[in-house]
N, C-alpha and C positions, 0 to 999 in steps of 0.2 A: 392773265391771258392763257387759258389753258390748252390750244392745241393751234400749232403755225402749220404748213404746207409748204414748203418752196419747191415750186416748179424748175427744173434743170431740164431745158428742152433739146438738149445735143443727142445725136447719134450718130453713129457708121455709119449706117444705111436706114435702111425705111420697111417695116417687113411687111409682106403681102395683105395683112391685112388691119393694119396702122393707119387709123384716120385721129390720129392724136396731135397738140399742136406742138411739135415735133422741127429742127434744125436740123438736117445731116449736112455734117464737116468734117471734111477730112484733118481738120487740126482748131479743137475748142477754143474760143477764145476766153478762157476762164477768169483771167484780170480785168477784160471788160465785163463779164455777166457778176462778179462778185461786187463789183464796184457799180453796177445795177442795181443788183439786192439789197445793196448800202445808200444810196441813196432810197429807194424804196421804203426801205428801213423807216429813215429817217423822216418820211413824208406821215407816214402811221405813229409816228415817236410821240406827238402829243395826242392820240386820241387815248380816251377814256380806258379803252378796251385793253391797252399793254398792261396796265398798272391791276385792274379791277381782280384776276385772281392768276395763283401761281402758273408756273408752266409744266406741263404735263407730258405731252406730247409734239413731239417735231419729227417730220415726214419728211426726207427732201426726195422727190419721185421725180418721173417725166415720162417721155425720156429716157435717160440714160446717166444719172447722176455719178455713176463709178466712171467716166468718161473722165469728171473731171482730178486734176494733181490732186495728192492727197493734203496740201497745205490751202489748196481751197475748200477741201470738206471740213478743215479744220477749222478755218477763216469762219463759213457760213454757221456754224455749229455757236463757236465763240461769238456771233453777233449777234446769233438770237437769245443765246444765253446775257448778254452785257444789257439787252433793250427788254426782256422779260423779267420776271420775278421768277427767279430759281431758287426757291426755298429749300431742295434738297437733289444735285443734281442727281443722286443715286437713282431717286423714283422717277426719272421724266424718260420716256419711252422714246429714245433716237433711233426712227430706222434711216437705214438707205437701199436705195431700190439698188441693184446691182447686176451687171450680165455676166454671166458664169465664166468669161474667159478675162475679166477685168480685176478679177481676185488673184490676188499674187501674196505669196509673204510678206513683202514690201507692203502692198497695200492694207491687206487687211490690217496688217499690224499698225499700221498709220492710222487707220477708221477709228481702231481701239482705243490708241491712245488721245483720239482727238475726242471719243464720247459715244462713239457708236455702238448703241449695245444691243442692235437689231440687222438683220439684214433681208432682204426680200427679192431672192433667185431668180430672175426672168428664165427659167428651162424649160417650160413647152412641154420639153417632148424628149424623151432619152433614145428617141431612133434618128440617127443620124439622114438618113432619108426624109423625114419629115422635119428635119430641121433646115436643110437644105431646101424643099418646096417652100418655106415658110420666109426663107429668105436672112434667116438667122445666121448671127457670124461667129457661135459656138458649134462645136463636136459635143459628139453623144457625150464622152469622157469629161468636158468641161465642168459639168454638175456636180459629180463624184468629186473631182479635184474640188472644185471648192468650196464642198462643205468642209471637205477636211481640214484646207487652209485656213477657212475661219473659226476650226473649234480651235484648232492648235493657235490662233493667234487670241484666242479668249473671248470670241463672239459664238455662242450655245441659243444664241433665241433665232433662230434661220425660222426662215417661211420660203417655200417652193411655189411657185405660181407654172398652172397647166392648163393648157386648152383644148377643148374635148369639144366632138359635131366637126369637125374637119370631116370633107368633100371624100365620098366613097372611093375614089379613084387612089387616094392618099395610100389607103391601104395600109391604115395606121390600127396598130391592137391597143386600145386603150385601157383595156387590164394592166397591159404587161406594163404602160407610164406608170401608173396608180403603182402598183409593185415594186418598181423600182425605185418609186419616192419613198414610202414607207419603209422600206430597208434602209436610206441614207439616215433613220431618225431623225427628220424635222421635228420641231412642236408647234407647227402651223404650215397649212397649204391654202391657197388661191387658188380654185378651180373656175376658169371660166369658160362659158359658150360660146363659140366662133361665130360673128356675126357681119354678113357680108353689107361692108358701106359700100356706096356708090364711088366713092372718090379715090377709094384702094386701088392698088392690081386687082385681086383678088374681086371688088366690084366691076372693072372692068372685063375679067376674064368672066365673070358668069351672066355680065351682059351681052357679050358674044357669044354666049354658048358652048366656050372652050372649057371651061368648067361650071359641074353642075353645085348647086349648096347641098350639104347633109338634109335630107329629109328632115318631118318634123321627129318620125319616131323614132331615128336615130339618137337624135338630140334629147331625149326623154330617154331610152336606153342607156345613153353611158352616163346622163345628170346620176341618174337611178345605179350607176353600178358604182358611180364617186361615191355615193351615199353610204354603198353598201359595204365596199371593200375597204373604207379609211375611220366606215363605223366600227367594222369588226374590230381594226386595229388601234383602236382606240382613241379616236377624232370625235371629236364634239363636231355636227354639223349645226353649229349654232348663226350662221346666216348663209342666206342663197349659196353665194358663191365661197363660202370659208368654210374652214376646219381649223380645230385646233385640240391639244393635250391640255388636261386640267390646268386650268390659269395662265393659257398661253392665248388666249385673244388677243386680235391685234388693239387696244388701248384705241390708238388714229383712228381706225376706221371707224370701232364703235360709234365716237362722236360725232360723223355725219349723220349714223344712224338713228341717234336719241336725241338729235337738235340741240347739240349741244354749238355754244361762239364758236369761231374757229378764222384765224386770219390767213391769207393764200397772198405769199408774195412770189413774183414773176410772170413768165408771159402766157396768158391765159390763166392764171390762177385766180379761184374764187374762194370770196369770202363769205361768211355769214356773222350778223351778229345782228342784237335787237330786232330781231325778226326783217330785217334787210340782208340783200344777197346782190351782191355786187362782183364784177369780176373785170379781170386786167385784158387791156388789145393783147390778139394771139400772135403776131409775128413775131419773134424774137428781133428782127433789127427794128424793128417799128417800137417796141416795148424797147429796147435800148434807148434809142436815139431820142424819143418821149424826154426818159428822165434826164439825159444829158442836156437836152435844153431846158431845163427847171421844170419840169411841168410832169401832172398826174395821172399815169399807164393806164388808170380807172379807165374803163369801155362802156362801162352800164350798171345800172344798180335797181332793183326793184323790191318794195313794200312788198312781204307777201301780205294778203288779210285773210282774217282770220278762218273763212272758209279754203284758202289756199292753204296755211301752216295746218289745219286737221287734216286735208284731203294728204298733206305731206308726212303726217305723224303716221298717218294709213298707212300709207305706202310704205313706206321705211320702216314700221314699227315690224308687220305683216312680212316682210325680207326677214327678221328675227326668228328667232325660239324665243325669244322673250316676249314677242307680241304686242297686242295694244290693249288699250283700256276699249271695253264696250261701247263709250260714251261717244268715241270716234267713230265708228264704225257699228251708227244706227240699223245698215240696214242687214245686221244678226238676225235681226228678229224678223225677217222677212220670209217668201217662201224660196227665195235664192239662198238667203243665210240656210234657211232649215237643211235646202237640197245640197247645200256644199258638206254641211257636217253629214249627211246619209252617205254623201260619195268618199268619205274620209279625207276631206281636202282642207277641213278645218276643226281645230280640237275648241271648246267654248270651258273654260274655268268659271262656272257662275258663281261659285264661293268667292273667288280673286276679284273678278268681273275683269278676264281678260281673253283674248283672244288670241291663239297664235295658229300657224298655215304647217302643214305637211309637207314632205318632202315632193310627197305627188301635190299636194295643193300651188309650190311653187313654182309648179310650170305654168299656173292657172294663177298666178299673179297678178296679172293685167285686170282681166275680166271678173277676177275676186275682187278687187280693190272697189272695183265701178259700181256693181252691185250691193257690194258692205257698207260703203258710202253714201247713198242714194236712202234718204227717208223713205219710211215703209208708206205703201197706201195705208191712210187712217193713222198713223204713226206720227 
């Protein structure tokens, strides 16, 4: 079973623009959601899938995973390790997602010794003002302090996650985040695009009109200056939203991207395997209260066919630098294919027979995918 997920849906608060499935409490109930997970466990414990290949990667996101005591990230860590094949824990990629004010001595030294040998910064934004619009329950200073707590406590594989296209009014310099990240030496960042859901604050405030969304060229200006300023410094932008230092990609992610199995336990967490994609009820008391009466959190599962797993290989492959195979993506040889390589939105390796998309090509994702996909006329 090479790569698990658990979902840890707790937080503080809920930040402006959070349409994730998501608990805020004021005090986690971590004994009942581990004793969740464990049962859960236990329901997946005879399928084919635990046994079939080692373990690799374990994610535990949300959410807000550092919310919970450090004897239950130790708990969750040790369960999936006892129910997978850990053929060598040294190589299996543990992160935890973490908010910069949740890192203490205490803790991080606890993550370390319980297996944690990644961790994934929720920081935004290193202007204190924009952490505050955002609704965020760290300081500017929080970032800074806890990378240091976690090299000093023996966690070195840190990833920063930023979000860039915030609303003109914000009056945020997105150079100066970019700058401030690469001095703390990560060897991995998460950059992603502000995108307003209807269900947020954030949706609601630009359906009133009280705030406006970033332009699109905005959104295309700071993609382009992530590119530029974490290329200089020595970041692989090897997918849309990631960066990384030689041989620091994130392992997890990859494997949504290249179709690889992957099991998702908790509330909202989806799975895939055998070309089946299944995922868990999203309410946290409802996915409790599910398992405690015997029964299975499952919400829905669908067959993709096989024109659905190519048009997915498209898409995901194409988010890469590693790109796809030609074979996927007939309509190269189209006069869309032709016009996107003139516009420089796509590079064609016809020695490889692969295809991968540009920095500028991946704002044009959508409408590249539709196109690439689509059998030529006569083709």
């Amino acid at each position: 079973m090479p790569h698990l997920y658990v979902h840890v849906p707790f937080c503080r608060r809920r930040c402006v623009y959070c349409d994730f499935s998501i608990a805020v409490r004021p005090r986690v109930p971590a004994e009942r959601f581990v004793a969740a997970i464990r049962r859960e466990a236990d329901l997946r414990r005879g399928e084919q899938f635990w046994a079939a290949h080692p373990l690799r990667t374990l994610y535990l996101g949300g959410g807000t995973p550092s919310l919970l005591p450090s004897s239950s990230v130790a708990t969750l860590v040790q369960l999936v390790r006892t129910m997978a094949r850990d053929d060598d824990p040294a190589t299996v990629e543990v992160t935890l997602e973490a908010n910069p004010e949740d890192v203490t001595p205490a803790s991080a030294g606890a993550w370390a010794a319980a297996g944690v040998n990644r961790v994934s910064l929720g920081v935004q934004s290193f202007d204190g003002r924009v952490l505050q619009w955002m609704h965020r329950s760290h300081d500017a200073e929080a970032a800074p302090r806890a990378v240091r707590t976690l090299r000093r406590a023996g966690i070195d594989a840190i990833s920063l996650d930023l979000i860039f296209g915030l609303p003109e009014t914000v009056q945020r310099d997105f150079r100066i985040d970019l700058e401030r990240a690469v001095d703390l030496g990560p060897d991995h960042l998460s950059v992603y695009g502000l995108t307003v859901e209807p269900r947020t604050a954030l949706g609601h405030w630009t359906a009133r009109g009280t705030v406006m969304a970033a332009p699109d060229t905005q959104h295309e200006t700071e993609f382009l200056l992530a590119h530029e300023v974490l290329g200089a410094a020595g970041f692989e932008h090897y997918e849309v939203s990631n960066f990384a230092r030689s041989g620091h990609r994130s392992h997890h992610n990859a494997a949504y991207w290249n179709g690889s199995s992957y099991l998702g336990l908790g509330p909202s967490a989806h799975s895939f395997r055998d070309g089946v994609r299944s995922w868990n009820v999203a309410p946290w008391a409802a996915y409790a209260t599910c398992l405690e009466n015997g029964d299975d959190p499952e919400d829905g599962r669908e067959r993709l066919t096989p024109v659905q797993q190519r048009l997915e290989r498209a898409y995901l492959g194409l988010r890469t630098t590693d790109g796809v195979d030609t074979a996927d993506v007939p309509g190269w040889r189209s006069a869309a294919g032709d016009a996107a390589v003139e516009a420089g939105w796509l590079v064609v390796d016809r020695s490889l027979g692969r295809i991968r998309t540009t920095p500028v090509g991946w704002l044009r994702l959508d409408s590249l995918v539709e196109a690439l996909t689509t059998e030529p006329q006569g083709g």
